[in-house]
C-alpha positions in Angstrom: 0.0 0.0 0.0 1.3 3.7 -0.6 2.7 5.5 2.5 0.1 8.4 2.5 1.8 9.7 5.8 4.8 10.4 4.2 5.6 14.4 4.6 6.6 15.3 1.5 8.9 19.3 1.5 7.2 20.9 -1.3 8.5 24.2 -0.6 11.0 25.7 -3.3 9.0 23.5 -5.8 7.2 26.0 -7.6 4.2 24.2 -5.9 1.3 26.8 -6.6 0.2 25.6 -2.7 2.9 26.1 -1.6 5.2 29.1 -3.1 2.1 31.3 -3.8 0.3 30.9 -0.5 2.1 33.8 1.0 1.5 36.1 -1.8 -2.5 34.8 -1.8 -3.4 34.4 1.5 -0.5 36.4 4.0 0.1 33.1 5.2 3.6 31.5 5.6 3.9 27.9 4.4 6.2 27.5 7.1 3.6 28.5 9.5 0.0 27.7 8.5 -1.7 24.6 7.1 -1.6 24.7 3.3 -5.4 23.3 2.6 -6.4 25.3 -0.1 -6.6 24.4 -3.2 -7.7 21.3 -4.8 -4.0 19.4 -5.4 -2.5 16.7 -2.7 0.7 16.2 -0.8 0.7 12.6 -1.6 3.6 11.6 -4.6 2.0 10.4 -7.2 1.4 6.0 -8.2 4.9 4.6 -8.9 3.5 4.8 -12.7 4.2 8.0 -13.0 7.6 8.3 -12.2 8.3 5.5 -13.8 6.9 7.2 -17.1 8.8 10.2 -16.5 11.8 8.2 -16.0 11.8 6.6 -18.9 11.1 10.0 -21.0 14.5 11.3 -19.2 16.5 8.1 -20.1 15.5 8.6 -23.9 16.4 12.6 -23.5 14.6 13.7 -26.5 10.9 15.8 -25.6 9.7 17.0 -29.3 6.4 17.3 -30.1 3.9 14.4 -28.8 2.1 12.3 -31.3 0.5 8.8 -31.7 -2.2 9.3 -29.3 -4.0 6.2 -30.4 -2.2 4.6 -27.1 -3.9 7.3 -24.9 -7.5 7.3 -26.0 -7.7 3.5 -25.7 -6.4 4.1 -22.0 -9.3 6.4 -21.6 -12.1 4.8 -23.2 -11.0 1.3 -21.3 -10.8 3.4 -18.1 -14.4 4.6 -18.4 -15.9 2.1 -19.5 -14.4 -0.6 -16.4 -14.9 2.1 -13.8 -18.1 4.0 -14.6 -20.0 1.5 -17.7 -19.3 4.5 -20.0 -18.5 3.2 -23.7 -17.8 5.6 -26.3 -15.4 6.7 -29.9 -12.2 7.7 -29.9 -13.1 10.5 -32.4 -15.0 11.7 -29.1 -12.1 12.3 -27.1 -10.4 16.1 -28.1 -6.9 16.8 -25.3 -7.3 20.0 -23.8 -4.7 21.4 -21.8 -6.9 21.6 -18.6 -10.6 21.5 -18.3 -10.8 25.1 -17.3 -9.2 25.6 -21.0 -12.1 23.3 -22.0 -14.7 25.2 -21.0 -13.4 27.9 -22.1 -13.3 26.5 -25.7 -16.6 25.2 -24.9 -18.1 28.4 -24.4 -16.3 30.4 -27.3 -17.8 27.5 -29.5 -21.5 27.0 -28.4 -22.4 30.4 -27.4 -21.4 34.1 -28.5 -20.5 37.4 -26.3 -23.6 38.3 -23.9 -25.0 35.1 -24.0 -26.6 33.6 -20.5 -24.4 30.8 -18.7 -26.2 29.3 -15.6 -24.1 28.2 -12.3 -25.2 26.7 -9.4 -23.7 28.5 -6.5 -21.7 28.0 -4.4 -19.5 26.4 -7.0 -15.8 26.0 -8.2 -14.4 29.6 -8.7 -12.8 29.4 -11.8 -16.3 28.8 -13.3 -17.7 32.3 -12.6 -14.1 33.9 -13.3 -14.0 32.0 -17.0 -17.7 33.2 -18.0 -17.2 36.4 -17.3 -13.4 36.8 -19.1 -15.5 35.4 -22.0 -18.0 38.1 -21.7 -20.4 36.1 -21.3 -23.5 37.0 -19.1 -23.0 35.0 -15.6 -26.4 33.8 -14.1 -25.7 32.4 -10.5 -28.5 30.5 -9.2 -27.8 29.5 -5.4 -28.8 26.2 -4.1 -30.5 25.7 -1.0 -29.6 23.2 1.4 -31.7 20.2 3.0 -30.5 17.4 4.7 -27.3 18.8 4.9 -26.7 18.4 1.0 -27.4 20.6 -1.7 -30.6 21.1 -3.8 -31.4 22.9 -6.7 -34.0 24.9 -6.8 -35.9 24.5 -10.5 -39.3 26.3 -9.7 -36.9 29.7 -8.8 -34.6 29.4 -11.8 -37.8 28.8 -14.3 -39.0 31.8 -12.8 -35.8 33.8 -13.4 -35.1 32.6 -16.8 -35.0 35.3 -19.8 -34.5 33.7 -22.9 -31.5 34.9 -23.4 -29.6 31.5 -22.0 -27.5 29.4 -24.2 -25.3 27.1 -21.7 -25.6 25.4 -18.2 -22.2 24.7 -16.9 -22.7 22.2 -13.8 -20.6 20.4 -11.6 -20.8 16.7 -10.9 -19.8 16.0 -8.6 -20.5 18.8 -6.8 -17.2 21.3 -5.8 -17.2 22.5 -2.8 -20.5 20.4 -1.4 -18.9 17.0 -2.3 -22.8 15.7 -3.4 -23.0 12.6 -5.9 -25.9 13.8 -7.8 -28.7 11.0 -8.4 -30.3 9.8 -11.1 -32.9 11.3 -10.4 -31.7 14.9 -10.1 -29.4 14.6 -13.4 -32.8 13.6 -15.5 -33.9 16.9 -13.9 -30.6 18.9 -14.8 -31.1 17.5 -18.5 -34.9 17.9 -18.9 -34.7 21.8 -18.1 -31.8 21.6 -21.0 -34.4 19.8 -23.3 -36.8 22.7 -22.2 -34.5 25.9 -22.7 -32.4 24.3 -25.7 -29.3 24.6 -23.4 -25.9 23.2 -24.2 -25.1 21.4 -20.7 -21.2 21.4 -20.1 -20.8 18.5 -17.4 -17.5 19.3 -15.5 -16.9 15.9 -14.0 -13.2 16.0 -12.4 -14.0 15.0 -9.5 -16.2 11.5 -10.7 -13.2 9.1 -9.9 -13.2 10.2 -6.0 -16.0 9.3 -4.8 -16.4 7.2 -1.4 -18.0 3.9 -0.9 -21.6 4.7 0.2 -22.4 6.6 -2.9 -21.6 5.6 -6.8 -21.1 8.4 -9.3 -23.0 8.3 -12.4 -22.1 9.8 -15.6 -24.2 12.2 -17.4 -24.4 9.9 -20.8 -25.3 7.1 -18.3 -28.4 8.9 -16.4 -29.6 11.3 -19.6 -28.0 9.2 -22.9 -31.3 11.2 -24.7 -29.5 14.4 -24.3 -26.2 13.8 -26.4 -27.0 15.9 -29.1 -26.3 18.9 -26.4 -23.7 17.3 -23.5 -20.5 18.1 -23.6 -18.8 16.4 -20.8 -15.2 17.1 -19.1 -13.2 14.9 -17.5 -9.3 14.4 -16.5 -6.9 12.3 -14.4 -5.4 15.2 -13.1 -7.4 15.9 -9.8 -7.6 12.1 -9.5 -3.8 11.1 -9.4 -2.5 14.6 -8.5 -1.2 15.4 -11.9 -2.7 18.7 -12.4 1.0 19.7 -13.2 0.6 17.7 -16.7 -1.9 20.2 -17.5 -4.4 18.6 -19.8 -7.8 17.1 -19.9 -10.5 15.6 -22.0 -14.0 17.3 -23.5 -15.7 14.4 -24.2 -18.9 14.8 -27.0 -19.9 12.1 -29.0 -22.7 14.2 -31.1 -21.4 14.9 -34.6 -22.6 18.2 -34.6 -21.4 19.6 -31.3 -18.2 17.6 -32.1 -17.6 19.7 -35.2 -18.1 23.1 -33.3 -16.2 22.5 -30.4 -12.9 21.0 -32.6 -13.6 24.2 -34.6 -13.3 26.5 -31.8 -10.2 24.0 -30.4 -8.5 24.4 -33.4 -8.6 28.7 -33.4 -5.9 28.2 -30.4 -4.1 25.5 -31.2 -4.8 21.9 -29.8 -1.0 20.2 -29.6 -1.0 18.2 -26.7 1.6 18.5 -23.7 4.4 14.8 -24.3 5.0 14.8 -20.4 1.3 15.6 -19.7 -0.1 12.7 -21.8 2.0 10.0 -21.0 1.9 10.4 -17.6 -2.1 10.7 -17.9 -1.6 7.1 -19.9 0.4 5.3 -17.5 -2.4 6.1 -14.4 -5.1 5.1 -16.7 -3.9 1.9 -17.5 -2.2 1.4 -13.7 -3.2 3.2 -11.5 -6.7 1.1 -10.1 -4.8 0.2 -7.3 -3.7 3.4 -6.4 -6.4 4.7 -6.4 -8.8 2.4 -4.5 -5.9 3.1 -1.6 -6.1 6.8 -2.0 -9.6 6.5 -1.1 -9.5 4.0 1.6 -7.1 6.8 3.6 -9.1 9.7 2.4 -12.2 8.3 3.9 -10.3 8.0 7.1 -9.3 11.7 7.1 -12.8 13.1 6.2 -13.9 10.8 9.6 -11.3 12.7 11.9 -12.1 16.1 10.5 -15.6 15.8 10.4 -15.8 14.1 14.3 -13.2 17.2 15.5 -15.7 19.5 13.3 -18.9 18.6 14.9 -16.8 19.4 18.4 -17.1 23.2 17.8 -20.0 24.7 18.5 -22.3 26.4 15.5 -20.0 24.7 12.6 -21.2 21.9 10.9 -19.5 19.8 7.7 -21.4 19.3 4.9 -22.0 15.8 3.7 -18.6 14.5 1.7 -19.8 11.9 -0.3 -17.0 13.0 -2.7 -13.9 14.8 -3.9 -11.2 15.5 -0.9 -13.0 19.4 -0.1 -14.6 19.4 3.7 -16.8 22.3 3.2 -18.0 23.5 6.4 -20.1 25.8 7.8 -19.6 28.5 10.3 -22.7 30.3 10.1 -24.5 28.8 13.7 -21.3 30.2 15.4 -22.8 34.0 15.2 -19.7 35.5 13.7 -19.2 37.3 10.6 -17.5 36.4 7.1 -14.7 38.5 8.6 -14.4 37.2 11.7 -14.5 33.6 10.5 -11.8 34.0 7.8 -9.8 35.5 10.4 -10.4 32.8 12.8 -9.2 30.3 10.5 -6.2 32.4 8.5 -4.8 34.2 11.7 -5.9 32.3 14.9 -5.9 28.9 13.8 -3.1 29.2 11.5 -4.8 26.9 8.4 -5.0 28.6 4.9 -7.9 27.2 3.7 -10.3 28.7 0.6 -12.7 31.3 1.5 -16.7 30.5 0.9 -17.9 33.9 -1.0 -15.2 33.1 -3.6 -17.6 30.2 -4.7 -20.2 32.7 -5.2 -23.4 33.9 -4.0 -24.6 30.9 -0.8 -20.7 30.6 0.5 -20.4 33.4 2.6 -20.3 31.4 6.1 -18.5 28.2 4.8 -14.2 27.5 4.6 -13.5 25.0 1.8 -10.8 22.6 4.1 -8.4 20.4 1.3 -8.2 16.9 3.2 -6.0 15.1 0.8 -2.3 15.3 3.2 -1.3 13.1 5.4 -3.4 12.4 8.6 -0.8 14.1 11.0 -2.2 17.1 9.4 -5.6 16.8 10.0 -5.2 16.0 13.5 -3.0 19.3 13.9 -6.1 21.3 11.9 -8.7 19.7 14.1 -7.0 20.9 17.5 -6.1 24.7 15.9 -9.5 24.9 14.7 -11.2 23.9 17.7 -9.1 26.4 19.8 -9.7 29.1 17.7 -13.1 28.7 17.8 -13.4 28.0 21.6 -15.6 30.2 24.1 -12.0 31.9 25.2 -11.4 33.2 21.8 -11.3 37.1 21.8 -9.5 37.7 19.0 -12.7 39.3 17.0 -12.6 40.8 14.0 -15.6 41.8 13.2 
């Protein structure tokens, strides 16, 4: 089994968690927790090094090509993991999903155009609509159960006409919810309704823990092809986001046509290292992976348990990803005096709630994926800084 208790120095690495956590957050490294964003301090499966070690020993890095090798790895991947079959002519390389949607929009919509979110979401999808000059239309989710829910009646109330694309997350980042069936068929009917391109960001489909089963969009709405476009890496899943690429995956013609149209404008050569490390955990890394999320479950136990231990916060339900979202809002204090609570008292950099848009304002997005020593450390500085005896206020 992998030692996921390793510490690992990743200071001096040009780790972006790491070396720009100071500049982002005022936070040493030395000092404070890094759990911000969404990479892990685990190494990568043997695989990878492996791969890269054999690209050193040839010592030639020109252009990649051949990439018959890689979509097979894919496809095969899907379809033993998730029962999700489709063409290689499907697959187009992107050099990271946020590039894909990105593409994605510039090729099914055009400036001023509506793009509907569900907030609180990942960040980068409110800051990529708007650089496209698109028109961003959050609709927050409301919460039951302690999970997230959409709320349909609201948004059919609020819609203009003027909506072209629904960019949704699946699973859910930051509430770590496995959507059902159930609610997907409901994601893809409004679609059918509006005529609405629905961009499916699935990173995070791979981690998800053993009471739940992710289900992919072509799985729960295969009537709907002819307007999904669905995003998926190994990047998040292996901690390779370094490699930089990812895969839009459409398997209408049409769409298919536009979107390798729009890829094309920018240039769509594929990264050597990127690929064949991506290839190497596709074809070996099952192993790793079904470790990874044995000790990740573990860790989301321990931080949840020292969670529920401070009065008024409360962890949402993690059914996936490694992202405890929790929140503060029962504890009386303000966004400011929260974010300073965690940041300055408790010494843990973790990612602010109102940067996931309109619903986040009271929650603190805690990264789990580091070795356990960690969480224990977070547990005990959070539940001091949030103690009774805490007068630090910043209100």
């Amino acid at each position: 089994m992998h030692n996921f208790d390793e510490h690992i120095n990743r200071l001096g690495t040009n780790s972006h968690k790491y070396d720009n956590q100071k500049q982002l957050y005022g936070l040493s490294p030395q000092e404070a927790l890094p759990m911000w964003t969404a990479d892990m301090d685990f190494r990568a499966p043997k695989c990878v090094v492996e791969t890269l070690n054999d690209l050193s020993t040839n010592g030639i890095f020109g252009y990649y090509g051949g990439q018959e090798s890689y979509n097979n790895a894919v496809k095969e991947w899907y379809q033993m993991r998730h029962g999700w079959s489709f063409r290689s002519s499907s697959i187009s390389v992107v050099h990271g999903l946020c590039a894909g949607i990105a593409i994605a929009l510039r090729a099914f919509s055009e400036e001023s155009d509506g793009v509907i979110i569900f907030t609180p979401v990942y960040h980068s999808f409110r800051n990529i609509v708007k650089q496209n000059k698109r028109q961003l239309i959050e609709q927050p989710m409301y919460i039951k159960n302690n999970e997230y829910h959409i709320d349909f009646e609201q948004l059919e109330l609020n819609m203009t006409g003027n909506e072209r694309i629904m960019l949704f997350c699946s699973p859910h980042n930051p509430g770590g919810k496995v959507w059902s069936y159930h609610e997907l068929n409901k994601v893809a009917k409004f679609c059918e309704k509006h005529d609405l391109i629905l961009i499916a960001d699935e990173i995070h489909n791979d981690l998800v823990y053993k009471q739940k089963k992710h289900i992919m969009f072509p799985i729960a709405t295969p009537k709907i092809k002819h307007r999904l476009v669905v995003l998926v890496s190994s990047t998040k899943t292996f901690n390779i986001a370094g490699g930089l690429m990812g895969n839009v995956i459409i398997e209408d013609l049409t769409l298919q046509k536009k979107f390798k149209q729009a890829h094309k404008a920018i240039g769509t050569m594929p990264n050597l290292f990127g690929m064949k490390i991506a290839e190497s955990v596709y074809s070996h890394g099952h192993g790793w992976l079904n470790d990874l999320l044995d000790y990740l479950e573990k860790n989301l136990l321990l931080f949840d348990e020292g969670i529920s231990k401070i009065q008024g916060a409360k962890s949402m339900k993690l059914s996936a990803t490694y992202l405890a979202w929790v929140n503060f809002s029962d504890t009386g204090l303000s966004e400011k005096e929260i974010i300073y609570r965690v940041h300055k008292t408790a010494g843990i950099a973790a990612s602010i709630g109102s940067t996931f848009g309109k619903g986040g304002e009271t929650f603190m997005r805690f990264n789990l994926a580091c070795p356990r020593a960690n969480i224990l450390s977070a547990v005990s500085k959070l539940q001091h800084a949030f103690n009774k005896s805490s007068t630090n206020s910043r209100s």
